[in-house]
C-alpha positions in Angstrom: 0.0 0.0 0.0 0.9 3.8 -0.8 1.7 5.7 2.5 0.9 9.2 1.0 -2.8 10.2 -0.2 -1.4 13.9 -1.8 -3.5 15.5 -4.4 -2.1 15.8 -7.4 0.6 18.5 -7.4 1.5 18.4 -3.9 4.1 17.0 -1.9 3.3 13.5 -0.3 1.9 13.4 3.0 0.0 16.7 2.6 -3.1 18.5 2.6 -4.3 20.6 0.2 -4.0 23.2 2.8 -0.6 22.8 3.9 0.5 23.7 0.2 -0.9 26.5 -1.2 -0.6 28.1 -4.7 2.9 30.0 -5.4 2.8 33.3 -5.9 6.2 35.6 -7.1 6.9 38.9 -8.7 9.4 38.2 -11.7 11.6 41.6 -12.8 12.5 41.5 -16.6 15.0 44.0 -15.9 18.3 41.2 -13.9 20.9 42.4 -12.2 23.9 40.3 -10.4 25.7 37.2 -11.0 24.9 34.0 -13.2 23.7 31.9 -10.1 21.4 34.5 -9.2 19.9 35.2 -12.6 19.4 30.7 -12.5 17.3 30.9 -9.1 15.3 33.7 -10.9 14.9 31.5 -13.5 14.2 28.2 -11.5 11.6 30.1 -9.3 9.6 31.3 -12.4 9.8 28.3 -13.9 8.2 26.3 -10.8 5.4 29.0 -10.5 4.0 28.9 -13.7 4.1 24.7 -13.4 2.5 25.0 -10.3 0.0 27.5 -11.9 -0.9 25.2 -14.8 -1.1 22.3 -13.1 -3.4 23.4 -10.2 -5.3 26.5 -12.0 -8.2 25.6 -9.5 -6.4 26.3 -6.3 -6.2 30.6 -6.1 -10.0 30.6 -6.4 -9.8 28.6 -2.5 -7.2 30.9 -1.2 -9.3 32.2 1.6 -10.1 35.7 2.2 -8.0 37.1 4.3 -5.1 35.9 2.7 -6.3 37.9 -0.8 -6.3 40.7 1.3 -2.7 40.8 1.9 -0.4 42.9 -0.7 1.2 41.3 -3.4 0.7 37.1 -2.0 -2.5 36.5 -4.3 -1.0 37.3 -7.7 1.3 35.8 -10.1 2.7 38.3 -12.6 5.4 39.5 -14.4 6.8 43.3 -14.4 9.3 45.0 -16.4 10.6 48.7 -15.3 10.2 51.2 -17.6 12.4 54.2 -17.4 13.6 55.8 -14.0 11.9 59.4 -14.5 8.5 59.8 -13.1 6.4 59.3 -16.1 7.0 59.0 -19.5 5.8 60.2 -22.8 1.7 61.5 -23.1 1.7 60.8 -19.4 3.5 63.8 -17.5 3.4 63.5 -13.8 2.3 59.8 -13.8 2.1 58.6 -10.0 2.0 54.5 -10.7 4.8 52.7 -10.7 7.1 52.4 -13.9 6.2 49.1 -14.6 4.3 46.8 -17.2 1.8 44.2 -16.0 1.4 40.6 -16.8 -1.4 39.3 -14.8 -2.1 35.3 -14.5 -3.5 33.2 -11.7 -5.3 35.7 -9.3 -8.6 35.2 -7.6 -11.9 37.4 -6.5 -10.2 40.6 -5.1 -6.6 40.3 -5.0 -4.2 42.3 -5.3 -2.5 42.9 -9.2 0.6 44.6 -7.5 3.2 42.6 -5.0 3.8 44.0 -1.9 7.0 46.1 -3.1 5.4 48.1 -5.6 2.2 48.1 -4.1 4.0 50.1 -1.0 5.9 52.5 -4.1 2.0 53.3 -5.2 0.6 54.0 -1.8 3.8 56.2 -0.5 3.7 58.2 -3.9 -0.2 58.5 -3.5 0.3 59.5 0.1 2.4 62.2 -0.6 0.8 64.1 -3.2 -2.0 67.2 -2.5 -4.5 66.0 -4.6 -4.8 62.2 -3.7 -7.8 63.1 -1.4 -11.7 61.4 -0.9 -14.0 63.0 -3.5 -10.7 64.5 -5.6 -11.0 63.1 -9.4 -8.2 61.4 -11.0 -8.1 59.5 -14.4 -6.4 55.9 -15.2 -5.3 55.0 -18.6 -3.6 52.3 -20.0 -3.0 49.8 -23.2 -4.1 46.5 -22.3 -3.8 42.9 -24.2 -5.7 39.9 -23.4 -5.5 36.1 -24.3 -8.1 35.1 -21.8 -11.5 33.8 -23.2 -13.2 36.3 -20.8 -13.7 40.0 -20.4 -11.6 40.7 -17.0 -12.5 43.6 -14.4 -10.0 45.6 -13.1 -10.1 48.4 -10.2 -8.8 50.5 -7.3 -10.6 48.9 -3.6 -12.8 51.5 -1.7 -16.5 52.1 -1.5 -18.4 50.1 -4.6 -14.8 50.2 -6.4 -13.5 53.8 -8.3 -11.3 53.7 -11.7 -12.7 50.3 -12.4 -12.0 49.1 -16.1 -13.1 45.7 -17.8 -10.1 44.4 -20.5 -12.0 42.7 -22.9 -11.3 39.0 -24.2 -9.2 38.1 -27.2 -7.7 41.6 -27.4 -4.6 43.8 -28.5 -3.9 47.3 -27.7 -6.8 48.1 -26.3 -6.9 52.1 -25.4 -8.4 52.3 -21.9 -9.0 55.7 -20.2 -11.6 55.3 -17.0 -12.2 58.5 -14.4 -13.6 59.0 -11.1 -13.4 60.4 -7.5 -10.9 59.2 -5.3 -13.2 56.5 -3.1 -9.8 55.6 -0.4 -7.0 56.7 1.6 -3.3 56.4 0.0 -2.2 53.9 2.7 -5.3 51.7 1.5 -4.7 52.4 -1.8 -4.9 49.2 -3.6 -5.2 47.9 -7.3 -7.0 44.8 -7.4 -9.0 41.8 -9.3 -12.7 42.3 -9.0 -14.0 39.1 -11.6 -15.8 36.8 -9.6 -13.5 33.9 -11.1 -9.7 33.1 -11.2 -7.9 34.2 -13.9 -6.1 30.4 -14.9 -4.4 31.4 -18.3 -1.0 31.7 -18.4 -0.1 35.4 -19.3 -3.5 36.0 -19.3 -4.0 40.1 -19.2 -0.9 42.4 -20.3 -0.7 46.0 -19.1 1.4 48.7 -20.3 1.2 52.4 -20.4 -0.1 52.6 -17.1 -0.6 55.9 -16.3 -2.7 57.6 -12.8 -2.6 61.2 -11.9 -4.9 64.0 -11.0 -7.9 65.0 -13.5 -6.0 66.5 -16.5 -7.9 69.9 -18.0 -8.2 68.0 -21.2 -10.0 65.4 -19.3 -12.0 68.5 -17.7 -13.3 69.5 -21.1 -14.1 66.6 -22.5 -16.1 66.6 -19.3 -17.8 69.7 -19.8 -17.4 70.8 -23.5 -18.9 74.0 -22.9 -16.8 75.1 -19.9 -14.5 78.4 -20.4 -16.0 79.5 -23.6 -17.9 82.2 -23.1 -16.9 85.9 -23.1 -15.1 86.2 -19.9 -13.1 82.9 -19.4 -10.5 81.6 -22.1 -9.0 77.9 -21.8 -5.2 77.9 -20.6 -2.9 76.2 -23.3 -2.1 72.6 -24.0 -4.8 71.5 -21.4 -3.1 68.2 -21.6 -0.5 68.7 -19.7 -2.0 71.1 -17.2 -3.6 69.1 -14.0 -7.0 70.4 -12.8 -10.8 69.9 -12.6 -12.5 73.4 -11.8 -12.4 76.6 -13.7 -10.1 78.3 -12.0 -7.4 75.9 -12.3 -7.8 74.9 -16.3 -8.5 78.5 -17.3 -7.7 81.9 -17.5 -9.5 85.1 -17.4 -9.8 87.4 -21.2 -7.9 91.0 -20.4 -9.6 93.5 -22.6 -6.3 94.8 -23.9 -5.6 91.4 -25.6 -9.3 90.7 -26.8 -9.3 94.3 -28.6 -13.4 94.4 -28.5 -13.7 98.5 -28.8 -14.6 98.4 -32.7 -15.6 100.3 -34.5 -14.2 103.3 -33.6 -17.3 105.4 -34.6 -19.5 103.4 -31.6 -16.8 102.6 -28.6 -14.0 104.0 -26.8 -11.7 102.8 -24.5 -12.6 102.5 -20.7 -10.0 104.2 -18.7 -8.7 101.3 -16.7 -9.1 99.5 -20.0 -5.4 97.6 -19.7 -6.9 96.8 -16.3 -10.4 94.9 -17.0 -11.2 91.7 -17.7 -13.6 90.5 -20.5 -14.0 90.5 -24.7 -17.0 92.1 -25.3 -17.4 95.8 -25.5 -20.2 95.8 -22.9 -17.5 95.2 -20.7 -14.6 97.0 -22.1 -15.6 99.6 -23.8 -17.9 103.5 -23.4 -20.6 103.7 -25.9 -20.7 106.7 -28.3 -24.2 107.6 -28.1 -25.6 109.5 -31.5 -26.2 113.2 -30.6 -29.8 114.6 -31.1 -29.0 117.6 -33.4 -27.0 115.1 -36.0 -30.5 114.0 -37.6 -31.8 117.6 -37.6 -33.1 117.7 -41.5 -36.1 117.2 -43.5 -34.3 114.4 -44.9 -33.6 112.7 -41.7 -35.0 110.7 -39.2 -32.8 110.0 -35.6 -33.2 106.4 -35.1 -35.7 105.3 -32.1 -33.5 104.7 -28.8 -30.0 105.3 -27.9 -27.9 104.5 -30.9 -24.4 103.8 -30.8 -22.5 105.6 -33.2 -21.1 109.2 -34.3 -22.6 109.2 -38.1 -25.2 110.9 -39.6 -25.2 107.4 -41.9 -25.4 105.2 -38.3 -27.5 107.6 -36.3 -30.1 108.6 -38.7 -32.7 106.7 -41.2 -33.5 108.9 -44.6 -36.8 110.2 -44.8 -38.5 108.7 -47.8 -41.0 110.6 -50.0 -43.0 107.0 -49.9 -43.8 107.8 -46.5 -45.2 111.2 -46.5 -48.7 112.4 -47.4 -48.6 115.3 -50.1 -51.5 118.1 -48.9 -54.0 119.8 -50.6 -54.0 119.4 -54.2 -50.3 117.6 -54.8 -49.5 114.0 -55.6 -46.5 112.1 -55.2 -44.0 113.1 -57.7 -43.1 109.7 -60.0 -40.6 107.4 -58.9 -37.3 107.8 -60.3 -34.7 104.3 -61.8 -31.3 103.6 -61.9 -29.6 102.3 -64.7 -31.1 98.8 -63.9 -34.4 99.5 -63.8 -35.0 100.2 -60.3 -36.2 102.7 -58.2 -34.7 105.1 -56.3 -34.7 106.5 -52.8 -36.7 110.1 -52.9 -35.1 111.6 -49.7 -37.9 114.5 -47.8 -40.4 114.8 -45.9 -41.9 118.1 -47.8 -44.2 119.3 -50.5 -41.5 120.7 -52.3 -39.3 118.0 -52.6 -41.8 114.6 -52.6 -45.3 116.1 -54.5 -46.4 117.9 -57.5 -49.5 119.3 -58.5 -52.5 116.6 -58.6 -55.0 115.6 -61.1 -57.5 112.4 -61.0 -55.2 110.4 -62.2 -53.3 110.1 -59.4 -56.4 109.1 -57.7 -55.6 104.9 -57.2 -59.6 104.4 -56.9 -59.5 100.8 -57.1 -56.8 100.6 -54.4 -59.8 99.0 -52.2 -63.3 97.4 -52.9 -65.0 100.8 -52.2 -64.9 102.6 -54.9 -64.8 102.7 -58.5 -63.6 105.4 -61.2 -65.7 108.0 -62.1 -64.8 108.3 -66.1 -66.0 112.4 -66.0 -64.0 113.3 -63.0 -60.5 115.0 -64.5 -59.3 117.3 -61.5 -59.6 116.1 -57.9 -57.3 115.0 -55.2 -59.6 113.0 -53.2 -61.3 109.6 -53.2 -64.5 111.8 -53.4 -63.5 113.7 -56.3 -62.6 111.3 -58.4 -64.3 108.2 -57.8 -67.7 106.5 -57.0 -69.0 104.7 -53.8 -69.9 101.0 -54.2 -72.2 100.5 -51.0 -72.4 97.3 -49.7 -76.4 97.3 -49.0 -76.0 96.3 -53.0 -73.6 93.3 -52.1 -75.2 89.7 -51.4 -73.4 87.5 -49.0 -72.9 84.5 -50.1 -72.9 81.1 -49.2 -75.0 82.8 -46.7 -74.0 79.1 -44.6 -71.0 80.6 -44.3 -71.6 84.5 -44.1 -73.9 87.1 -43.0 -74.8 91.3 -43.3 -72.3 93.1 -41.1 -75.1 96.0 -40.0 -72.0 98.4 -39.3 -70.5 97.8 -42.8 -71.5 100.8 -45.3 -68.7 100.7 -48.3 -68.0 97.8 -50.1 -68.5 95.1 -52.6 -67.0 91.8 -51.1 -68.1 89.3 -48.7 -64.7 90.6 -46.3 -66.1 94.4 -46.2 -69.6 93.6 -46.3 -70.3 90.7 -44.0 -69.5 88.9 -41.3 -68.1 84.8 -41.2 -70.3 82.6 -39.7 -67.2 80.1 -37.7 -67.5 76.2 -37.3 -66.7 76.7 -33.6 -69.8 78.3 -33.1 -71.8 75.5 -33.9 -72.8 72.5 -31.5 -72.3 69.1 -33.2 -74.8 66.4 -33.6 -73.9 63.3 -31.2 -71.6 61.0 -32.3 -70.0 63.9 -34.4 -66.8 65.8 -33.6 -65.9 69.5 -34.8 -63.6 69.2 -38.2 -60.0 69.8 -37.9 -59.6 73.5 -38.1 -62.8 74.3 -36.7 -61.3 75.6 -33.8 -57.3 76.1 -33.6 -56.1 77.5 -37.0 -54.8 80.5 -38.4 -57.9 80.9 -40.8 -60.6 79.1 -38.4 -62.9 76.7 -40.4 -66.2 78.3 -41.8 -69.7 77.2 -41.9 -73.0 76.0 -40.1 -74.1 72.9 -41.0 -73.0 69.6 -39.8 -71.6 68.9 -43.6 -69.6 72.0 -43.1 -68.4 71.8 -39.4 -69.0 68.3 -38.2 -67.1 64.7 -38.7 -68.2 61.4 -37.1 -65.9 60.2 -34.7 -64.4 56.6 -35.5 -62.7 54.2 -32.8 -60.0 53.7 -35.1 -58.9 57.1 -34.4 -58.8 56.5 -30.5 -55.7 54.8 -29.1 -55.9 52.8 -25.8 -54.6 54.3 -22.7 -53.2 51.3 -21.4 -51.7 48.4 -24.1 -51.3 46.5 -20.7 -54.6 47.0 -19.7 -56.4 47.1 -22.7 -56.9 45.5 -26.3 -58.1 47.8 -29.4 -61.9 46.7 -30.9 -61.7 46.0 -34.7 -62.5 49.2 -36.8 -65.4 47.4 -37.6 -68.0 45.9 -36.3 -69.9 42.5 -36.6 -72.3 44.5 -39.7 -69.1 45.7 -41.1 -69.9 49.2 -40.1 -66.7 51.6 -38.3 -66.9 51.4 -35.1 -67.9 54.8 -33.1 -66.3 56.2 -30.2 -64.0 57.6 -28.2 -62.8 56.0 -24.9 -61.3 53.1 -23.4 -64.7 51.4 -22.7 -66.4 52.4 -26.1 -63.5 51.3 -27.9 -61.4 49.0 -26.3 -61.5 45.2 -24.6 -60.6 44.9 -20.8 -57.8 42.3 -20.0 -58.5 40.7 -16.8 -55.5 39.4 -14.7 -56.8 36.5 -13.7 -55.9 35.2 -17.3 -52.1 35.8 -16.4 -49.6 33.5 -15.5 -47.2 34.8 -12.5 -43.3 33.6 -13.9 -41.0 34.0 -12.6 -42.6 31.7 -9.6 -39.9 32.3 -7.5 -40.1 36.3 -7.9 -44.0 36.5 -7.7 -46.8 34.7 -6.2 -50.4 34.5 -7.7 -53.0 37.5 -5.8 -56.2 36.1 -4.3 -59.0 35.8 -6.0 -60.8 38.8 -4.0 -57.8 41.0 -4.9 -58.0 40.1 -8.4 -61.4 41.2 -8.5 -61.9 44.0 -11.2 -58.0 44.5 -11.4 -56.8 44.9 -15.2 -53.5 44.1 -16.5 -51.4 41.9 -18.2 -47.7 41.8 -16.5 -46.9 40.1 -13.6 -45.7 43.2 -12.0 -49.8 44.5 -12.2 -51.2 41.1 -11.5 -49.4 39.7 -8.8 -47.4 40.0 -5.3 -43.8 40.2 -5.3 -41.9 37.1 -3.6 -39.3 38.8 -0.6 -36.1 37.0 0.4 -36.9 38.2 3.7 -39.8 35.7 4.0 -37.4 33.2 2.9 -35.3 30.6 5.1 -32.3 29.1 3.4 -32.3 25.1 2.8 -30.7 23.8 6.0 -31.6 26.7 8.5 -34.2 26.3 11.2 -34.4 29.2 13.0 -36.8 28.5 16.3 -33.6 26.2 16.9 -31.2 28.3 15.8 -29.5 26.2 13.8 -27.7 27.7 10.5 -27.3 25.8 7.4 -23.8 24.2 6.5 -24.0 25.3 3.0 -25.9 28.5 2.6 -26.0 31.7 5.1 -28.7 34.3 4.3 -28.5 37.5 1.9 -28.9 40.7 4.1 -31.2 43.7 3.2 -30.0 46.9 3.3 -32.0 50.5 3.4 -31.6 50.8 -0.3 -31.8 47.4 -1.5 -34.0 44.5 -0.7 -33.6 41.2 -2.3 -36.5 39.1 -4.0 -36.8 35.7 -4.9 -37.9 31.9 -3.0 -34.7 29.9 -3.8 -31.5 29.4 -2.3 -29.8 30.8 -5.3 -31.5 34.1 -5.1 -31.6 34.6 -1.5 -28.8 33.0 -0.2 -24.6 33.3 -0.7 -23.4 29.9 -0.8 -20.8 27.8 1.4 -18.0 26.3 -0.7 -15.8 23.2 0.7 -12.8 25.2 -1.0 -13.3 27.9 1.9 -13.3 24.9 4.8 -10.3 23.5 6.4 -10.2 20.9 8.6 -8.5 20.3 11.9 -7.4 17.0 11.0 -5.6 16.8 8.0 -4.4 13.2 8.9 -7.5 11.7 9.0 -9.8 13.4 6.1 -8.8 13.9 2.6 -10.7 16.7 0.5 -13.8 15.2 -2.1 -12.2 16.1 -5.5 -14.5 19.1 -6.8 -16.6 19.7 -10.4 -15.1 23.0 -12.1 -18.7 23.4 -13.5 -20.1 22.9 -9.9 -18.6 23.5 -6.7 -18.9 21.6 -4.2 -20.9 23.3 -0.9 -20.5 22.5 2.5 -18.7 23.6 5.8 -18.2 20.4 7.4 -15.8 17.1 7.3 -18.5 14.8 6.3 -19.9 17.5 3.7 -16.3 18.5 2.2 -13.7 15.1 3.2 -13.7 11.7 2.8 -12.5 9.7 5.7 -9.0 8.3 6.0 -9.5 4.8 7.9 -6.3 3.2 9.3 -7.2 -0.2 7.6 -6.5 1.5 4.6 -2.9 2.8 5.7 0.6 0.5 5.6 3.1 1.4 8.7 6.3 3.1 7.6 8.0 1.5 10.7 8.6 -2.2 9.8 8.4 -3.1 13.8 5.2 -1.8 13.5 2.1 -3.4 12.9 -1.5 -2.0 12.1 -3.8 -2.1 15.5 -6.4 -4.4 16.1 -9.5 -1.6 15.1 -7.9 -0.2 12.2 -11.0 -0.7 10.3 -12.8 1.8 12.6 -9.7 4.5 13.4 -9.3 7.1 11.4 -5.8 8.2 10.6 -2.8 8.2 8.3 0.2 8.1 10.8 2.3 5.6 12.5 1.1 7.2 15.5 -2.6 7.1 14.9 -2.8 3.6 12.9 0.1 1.7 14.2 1.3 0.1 17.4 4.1 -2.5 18.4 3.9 -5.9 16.8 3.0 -8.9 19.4 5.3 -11.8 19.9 4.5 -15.1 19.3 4.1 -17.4 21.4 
């Protein structure tokens, strides 16, 4: 018989427990003698064996031991230059070093202990590494994992958190946030919930923290610093900040120049001393004098102009808008060389009119009068024309108009009458006012229910409610539309108690007196929501208070309360990877299913028993003891005792 019962992978005579994964940082950059550079070598060599041939074992490092800097990760590093940063990263405050990240589990750390301390002094010693101060994380990342991997800093929910994508190369990653923990805490970490087996799984490079850059900043808040006050400082890259003040610089006037033209500002006094690029807030206005516009021909403009022309303060008078007196008419319009007419600057007799005869009388200009053919000298609508009166004028469609009584010249239905409107008129039941009957520029006309009035259909009316309710057909069973216009006219109710509640273990069927009139379709109308509170995990019974060996309960919190009626959904399992037993020498682990671990948190759960029966003495005086079959043990001392002489 065997004297040894070692998994496979570790030393005889051990348990799982006593030999736990290796873990090394690996510099690419040697120093020192040959046998040195060998050990190096050897070491690196064992680690990655030991990390292909147990992959399965940093997932059951327990917790407290991820927690410590540097022991849960196995990764090589290569220093990259000696200044503090390097190129497109100026003041970079992580280590100079790249990244190769390979068998790590649920939160450890992806720094070892040595440069993990380099990170957190460095952090702890500049200003602006401070809770609630943002900083920005970048980096080129590579990936021959078959899963996306999550990366971030610990501290409240997690802060500069990135996921490195599977399958990838040269991956541009730039993730920002507010500082969540203390420098001395300060750790970068694993946050996938399973262990990274692959060798040279995730590669790093180009790692770059520090503060929020102003680029960053803007990117931020695109419209920040460009208004009329505020100008953005140059190559915002390189300049470290997150607020105004610190990315950007006030506008002096004397730079900006706004006092143009010369004929509408001046220079303030203290211009060389203000702030600002408009002239409102760099410049006096020159305000156009009253007695500049003093002309016939001109007009000062309305309001305080700026300006100290005649051509800016004034508008010309034009002829077109003065009325010629007594018997004088507007003097013909002059052209230009193209045709056009010209301005006729005044606002006189003398220079817009000339003397007036009936021709100059525009007697059709409205639908009040018409030329009198005997009238030759006249100024006047009177003197040279003839009233139309509109008690001669019919109005018609008289559905649609009717006799304005105040109306005394005219010979159209707009200067004569009045519109009779569609939204004076009551429709018919069953009948709706036209579009346009009573919100339009030109309101509808008419009254009669051809005119004003539509039916209304049901296949113009939309349900409130497609959870609650289920259109009619446009028509009904005599192939007539369907009139209406609501829910109940045209719609059908759905009743819950047609609807299944799914996920079972989320929601639980209402009673029957609750379901009574209720509408709806979902299960979040129809039925009662399952709470993990009103669950007890497979294994606890708690009038005895006795806690399951493979599940402990989920916890609510103020914000968050969790639903479900299973074990998976309200309960965080036990795994047999997280139990140890006191007595290595007489249990042996239960080999475990990748696809499902194996729960429990005792022997007989996560062990197998080791029975002396089953166990040869090393000692050749030895011999096995009478009970072996019911002692268990794997030791001379436990199984074994001295051989009886015979008699």
């Amino acid at each position: 018989q065997d004297s040894s019962r070692a998994l496979p992978g570790h030393p005889a005579g051990h348990s799982p427990r006593a030999a736990p994964p290796q873990r090394s940082f690996v510099s690419e950059s040697h120093h020192g003698g040959g046998e040195g550079r060998t050990m190096k070598a050897t070491l690196a060599l064992a680690v990655a064996l030991a990390a292909l041939a147990v992959p399965s074992l940093a997932a059951k490092l327990p917790r407290s031991d991820a927690l410590q800097p540097g022991k849960a990760s196995l990764l090589t590093t290569r220093q990259r230059q000696q200044s503090r940063g390097f190129s497109g990263c100026p003041e970079n405050q992580f280590p100079d070093i790249n990244v190769t990240v390979q068998g790590i589990g649920f939160h450890d750390d992806v720094l070892p202990a040595a440069e993990l301390l380099k990170l957190q002094e460095q952090l702890a010693g500049h200003p602006d590494w401070s809770i609630g101060k943002p900083w920005v994380l970048s980096l080129t990342a590579e990936s021959r994992d078959v899963k996306d991997r999550e990366f971030g800093f610990a501290g409240g929910e997690g802060f500069l958190v990135f996921k490195v994508p599977k399958a990838s190369v040269g991956t541009e990653i730039v993730v920002s946030s507010r500082v969540e923990s203390l420098a001395e805490r300060a750790r970068l970490e694993y946050r996938g919930s399973d262990p990274i087996t692959v060798p040279q799984a995730v590669k790093l490079t180009k790692i770059c923290l520090r503060p929020m850059t102003c680029e960053h900043f803007f990117t931020k808040n695109p419209t920040m610093c460009k208004d009329d006050l505020w100008k953005r400082k140059l190559h915002p890259e390189s300049v470290t900040g997150h607020t105004r003040n610190s990315c950007c610089e006030k506008i002096r006037c004397a730079d900006a120049e706004p006092c143009a033209p010369a004929t509408k500002y001046e220079k303030r006094p203290d211009y060389s001393e203000v702030f600002g690029s408009k002239p409102d807030q760099c410049c006096l206005p020159k305000l156009c004098q009253s007695s500049i516009c003093n002309s016939s021909q001109w007009d000062a403009k309305p309001g305080n102009v700026l300006s100290s022309t005649k051509e800016e303060c004034c508008s010309p008078k034009d002829c077109d808008d003065y009325t010629c007196s007594g018997k004088f008419a507007k003097k013909q319009k002059r052209l230009d060389e193209e045709g056009r007419p010209m301005l006729q600057q005044g606002s006189t007799d003398e220079e817009c009119c000339e003397p007036m005869s009936c021709k100059h009388v525009k007697c059709d200009a409205t639908d009040q009068w018409v030329k009198n053919e005997s009238a030759t000298v006249g100024s006047s609508l009177e003197d040279c024309c003839t009233p139309l009166y509109c008690a001669k004028h019919s109005c018609e469609p008289s559905t649609q108009w009717e006799k304005d009584p105040k109306a005394v010249l005219g010979s159209s239905n707009p200067s004569c009458c009045k519109p009779k409107l569609c939204k004076d008129f009551t429709c018919e039941d069953g009948f709706a006012l036209r579009a346009g009957a009573v919100m339009n520029q030109k309101l509808l006309q008419g009254s009669t229910l051809e005119e004003c009035c539509e039916k209304k259909l049901c296949r113009n009316w939309k349900c409130s409610d497609p959870t609650k309710w289920v259109q009619k057909a446009d028509e009904t069973h005599r192939e007539l539309e369907r009139h209406g216009w609501s829910d109940e006219e045209c719609c059908t109710p759905i009743s819950c108690s047609s609807v299944d509640c799914v996920p079972e273990s989320l929601w639980s069927p209402k009673s029957a007196e609750e379901l009574e009139g209720v509408q709806g379709s979902t299960s979040a109308q129809c039925c009662n929501p399952r709470w993990c509170k009103d669950y007890t995990c497979t294994g606890d019974i708690p009038k005895m208070n006795i806690s399951s060996s493979k599940w402990f309960k989920k916890v609510d919190t103020n914000h968050f309360k969790f639903r479900g009626s299973t074990d998976e959904e309200c309960c965080h399992p036990k795994y047999c990877s997280e139990f140890f037993t006191a007595y290595p020498s007489k249990y042996e682990r239960k080999p475990e299913d990748q696809e499902k671990p194996r729960q429990g948190n005792t022997e007989a759960e996560c062990y197998n028993e080791l029975k002396c029966s089953d166990y040869c003495c090393v000692n050749d005086k030895l011999t096995l003891k009478e009970d072996a079959a019911e002692i268990l043990g794997s030791t001379d001392e436990e199984c074994c005792e001295a051989a009886k002489r015979q008699r």
